[in-house]
C-alpha positions as a printed NumPy array, in Angstrom:
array([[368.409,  44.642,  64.753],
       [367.4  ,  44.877,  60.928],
       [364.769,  42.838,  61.649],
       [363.302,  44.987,  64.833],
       [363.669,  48.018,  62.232],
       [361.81 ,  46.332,  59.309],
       [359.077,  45.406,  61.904],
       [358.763,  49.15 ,  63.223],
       [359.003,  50.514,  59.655],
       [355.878,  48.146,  58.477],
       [353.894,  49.399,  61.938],
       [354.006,  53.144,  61.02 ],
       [353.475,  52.37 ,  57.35 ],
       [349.938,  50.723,  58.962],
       [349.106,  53.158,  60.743],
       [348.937,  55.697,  58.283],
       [346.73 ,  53.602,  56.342],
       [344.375,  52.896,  58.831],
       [344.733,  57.014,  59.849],
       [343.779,  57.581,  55.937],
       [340.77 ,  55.258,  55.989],
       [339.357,  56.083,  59.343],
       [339.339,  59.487,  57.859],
       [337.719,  58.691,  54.596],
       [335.027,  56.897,  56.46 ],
       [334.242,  59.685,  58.649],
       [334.347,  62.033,  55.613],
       [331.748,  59.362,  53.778],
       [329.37 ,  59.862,  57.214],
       [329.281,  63.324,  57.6  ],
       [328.121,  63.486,  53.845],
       [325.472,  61.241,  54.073],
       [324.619,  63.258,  57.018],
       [326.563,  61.517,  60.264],
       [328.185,  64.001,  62.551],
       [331.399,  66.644,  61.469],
       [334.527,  65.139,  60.745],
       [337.046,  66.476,  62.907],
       [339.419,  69.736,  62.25 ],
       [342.223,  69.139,  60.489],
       [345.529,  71.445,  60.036],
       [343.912,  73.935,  61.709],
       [341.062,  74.408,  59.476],
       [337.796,  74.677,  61.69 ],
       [334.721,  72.476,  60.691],
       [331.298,  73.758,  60.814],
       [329.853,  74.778,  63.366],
       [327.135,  73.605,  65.28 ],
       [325.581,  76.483,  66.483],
       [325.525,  78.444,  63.28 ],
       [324.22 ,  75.285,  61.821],
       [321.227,  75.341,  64.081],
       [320.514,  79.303,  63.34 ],
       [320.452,  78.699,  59.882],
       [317.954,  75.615,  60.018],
       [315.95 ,  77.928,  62.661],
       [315.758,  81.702,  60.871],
       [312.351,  82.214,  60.366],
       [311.171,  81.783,  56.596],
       [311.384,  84.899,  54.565],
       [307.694,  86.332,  53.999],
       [306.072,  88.22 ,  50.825],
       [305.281,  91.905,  50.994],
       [301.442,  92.212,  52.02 ],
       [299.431,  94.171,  49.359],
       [298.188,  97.755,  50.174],
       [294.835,  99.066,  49.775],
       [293.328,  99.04 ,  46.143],
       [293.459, 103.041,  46.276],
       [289.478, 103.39 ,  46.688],
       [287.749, 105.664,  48.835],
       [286.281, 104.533,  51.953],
       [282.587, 104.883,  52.077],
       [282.485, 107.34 ,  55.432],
       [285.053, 109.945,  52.984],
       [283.716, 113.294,  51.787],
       [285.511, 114.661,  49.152],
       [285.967, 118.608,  48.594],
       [283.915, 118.368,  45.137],
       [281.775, 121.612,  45.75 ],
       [281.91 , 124.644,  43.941],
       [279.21 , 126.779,  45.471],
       [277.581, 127.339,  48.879],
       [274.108, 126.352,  48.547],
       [272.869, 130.1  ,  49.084],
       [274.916, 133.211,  48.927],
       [278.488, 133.651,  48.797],
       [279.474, 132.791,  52.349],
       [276.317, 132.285,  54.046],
       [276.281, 132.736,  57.981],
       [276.511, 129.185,  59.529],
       [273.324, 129.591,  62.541],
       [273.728, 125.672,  63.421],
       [276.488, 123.25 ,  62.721],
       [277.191, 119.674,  62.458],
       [276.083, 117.927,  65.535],
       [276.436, 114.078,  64.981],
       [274.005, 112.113,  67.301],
       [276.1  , 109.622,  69.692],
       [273.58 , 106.977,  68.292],
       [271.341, 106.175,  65.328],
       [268.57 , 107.73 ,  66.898],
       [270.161, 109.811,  69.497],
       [269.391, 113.325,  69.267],
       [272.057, 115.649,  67.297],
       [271.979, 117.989,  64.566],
       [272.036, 115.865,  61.179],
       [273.218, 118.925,  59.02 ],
       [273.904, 122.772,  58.889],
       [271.556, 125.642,  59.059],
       [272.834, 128.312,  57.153],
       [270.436, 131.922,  57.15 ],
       [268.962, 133.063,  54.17 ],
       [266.16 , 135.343,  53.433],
       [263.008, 134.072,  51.606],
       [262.792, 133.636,  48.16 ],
       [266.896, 133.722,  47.992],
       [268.132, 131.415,  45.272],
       [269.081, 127.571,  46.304],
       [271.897, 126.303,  44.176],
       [273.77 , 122.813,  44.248],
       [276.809, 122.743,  45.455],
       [278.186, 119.989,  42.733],
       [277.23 , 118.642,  39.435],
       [274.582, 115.511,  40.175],
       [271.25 , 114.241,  39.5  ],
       [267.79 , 115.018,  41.568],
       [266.893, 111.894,  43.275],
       [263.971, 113.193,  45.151],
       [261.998, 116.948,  44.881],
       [258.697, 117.52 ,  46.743],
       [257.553, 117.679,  50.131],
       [258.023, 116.155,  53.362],
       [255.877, 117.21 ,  56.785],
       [254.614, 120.01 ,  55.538],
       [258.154, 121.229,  54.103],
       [259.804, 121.181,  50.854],
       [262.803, 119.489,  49.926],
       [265.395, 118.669,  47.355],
       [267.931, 115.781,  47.179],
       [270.756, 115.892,  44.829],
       [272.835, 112.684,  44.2  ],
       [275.983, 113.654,  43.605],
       [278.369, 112.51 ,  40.344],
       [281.084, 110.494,  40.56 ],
       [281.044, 110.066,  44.371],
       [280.812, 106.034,  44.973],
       [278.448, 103.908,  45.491],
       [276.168, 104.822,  47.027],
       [276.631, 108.283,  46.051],
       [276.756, 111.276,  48.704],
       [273.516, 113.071,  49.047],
       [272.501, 116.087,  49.634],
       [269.395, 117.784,  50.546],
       [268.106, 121.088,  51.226],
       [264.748, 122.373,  53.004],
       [262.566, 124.404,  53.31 ],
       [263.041, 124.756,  49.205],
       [260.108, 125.852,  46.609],
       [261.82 , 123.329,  44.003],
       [262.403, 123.927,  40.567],
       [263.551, 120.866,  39.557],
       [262.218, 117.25 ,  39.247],
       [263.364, 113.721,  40.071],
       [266.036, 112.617,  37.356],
       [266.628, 116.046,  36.469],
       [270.68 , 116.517,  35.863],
       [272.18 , 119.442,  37.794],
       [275.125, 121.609,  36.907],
       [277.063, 122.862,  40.249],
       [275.695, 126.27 ,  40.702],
       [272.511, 125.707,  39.087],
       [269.302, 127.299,  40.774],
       [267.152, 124.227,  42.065],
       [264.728, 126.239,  43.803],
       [264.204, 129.043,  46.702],
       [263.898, 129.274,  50.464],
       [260.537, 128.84 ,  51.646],
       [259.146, 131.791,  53.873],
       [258.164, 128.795,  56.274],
       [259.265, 125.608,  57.696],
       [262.264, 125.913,  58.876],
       [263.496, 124.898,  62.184],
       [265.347, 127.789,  63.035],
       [264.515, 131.134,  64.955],
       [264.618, 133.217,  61.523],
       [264.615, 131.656,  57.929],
       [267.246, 129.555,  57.161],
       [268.018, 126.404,  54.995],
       [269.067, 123.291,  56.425],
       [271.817, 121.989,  54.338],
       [272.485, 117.533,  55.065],
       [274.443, 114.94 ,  53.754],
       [274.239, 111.42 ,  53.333],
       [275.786, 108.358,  51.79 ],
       [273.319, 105.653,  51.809],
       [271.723, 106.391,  55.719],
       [274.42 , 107.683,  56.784],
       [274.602, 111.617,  58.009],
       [277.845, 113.077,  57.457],
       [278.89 , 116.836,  57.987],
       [278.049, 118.599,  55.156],
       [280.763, 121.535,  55.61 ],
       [283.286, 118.867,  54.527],
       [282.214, 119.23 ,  50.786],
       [283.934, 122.498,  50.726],
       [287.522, 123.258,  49.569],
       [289.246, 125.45 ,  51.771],
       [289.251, 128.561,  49.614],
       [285.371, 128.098,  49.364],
       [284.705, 127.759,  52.947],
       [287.309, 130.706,  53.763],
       [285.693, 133.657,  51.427],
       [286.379, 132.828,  47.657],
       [288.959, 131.708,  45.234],
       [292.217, 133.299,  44.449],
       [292.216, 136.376,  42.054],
       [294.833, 137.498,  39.647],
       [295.813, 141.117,  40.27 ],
       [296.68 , 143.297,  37.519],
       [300.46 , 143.465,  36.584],
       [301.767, 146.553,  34.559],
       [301.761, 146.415,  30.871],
       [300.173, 142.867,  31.143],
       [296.787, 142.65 ,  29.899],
       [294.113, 141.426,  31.686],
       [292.473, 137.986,  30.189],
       [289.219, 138.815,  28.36 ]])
């Protein structure tokens, strides 16, 4: 009987060794990258299936840069100050842009004005061309600080009082209407714009209180003075 016991007693005693080394070899595998040991007390192992989602989330990409900030080329920005004659000239033709290159359209605004009236630029620039073209006068103002190429704009019929490379203030007189010439019905000044061939609607250079009658005015407030 003692010696069945002894013999029973030495069986458990190798099983639990060869329990602790089958699981220290399975522990050895799975860290060199051999399949998950099995659970043990009740404490899950890893699972395959999150396993797999990590190794197959897509890669984590950089934010893509913006645009530099710079103007596109087709823009026009609002940089005049004065309609190129009168105050708020009547608009007899507007901006008709051709459907192709050479399609036919209206490449500009006609705007009426009497002969002889005053021609002004509508923003500071430089004259890049002054004299005349089929029989009709015109002026071309590059204007400053507008890209490259700069936005052009021209004006015929025009009597010019200016010259190529002359500097221009916005507002400045650069010539008057010519008593003929002109496209239209009556007199009137046809007022384009450009950037490099491009025709683009000239209206655009206009801020909204220019195109809609004037700027704003400060009305008188009791016992304030007006500024001198």
């Amino acid at each position: 009987m003692f010696v069945m016991r002894a013999m029973r007693c030495a069986g458990a005693g190798l099983g639990s060794l060869l329990g602790v080394a089958v699981t220290l070899l399975a522990s050895v595998a799975w860290a060199a990258g051999g399949p998950a040991p099995p659970a043990r007390s009740g404490l899950p192992g890893p699972s395959a299936s999150a396993a797999s989602a990590v190794s197959s989330a897509p890669p984590v990409s950089s934010v893509p840069t913006g645009a530099d900030g710079s103007e596109p080329d087709g823009s026009v920005p609002a940089v005049g100050r004065f309609w190129p004659v009168g105050t708020r000239p009547p608009v007899l033709r507007g901006w008709e842009p051709p459907a192709t290159v050479y399609g036919p359209g209206h490449r500009g605004v006609d705007l009426g004005a009497a002969p002889g009236t005053p021609v002004r630029a509508v923003a500071a620039g430089r004259v890049s061309f002054a004299g005349v073209v089929a029989g009709r006068g015109v002026v071309a103002v590059e204007l400053t600080g507008t890209g490259d190429p700069p936005l052009r704009t021209t004006y015929e019929p025009v009597s010019a009082s200016v010259g190529k490379g002359d500097e221009v203030e916005a507002g400045e007189v650069i010539g008057t209407v010519e008593p003929t010439g002109s496209h239209c019905t009556g007199v009137c000044v046809h007022w384009g714009l450009l950037r490099g061939e491009t025709y683009l609607n000239p209206l655009l250079l206009l801020p909204p209180w220019l195109l809609n009658g004037g700027p704003s005015r400060l009305l008188p407030v009791l016992g304030v003075p007006l500024p001198s």
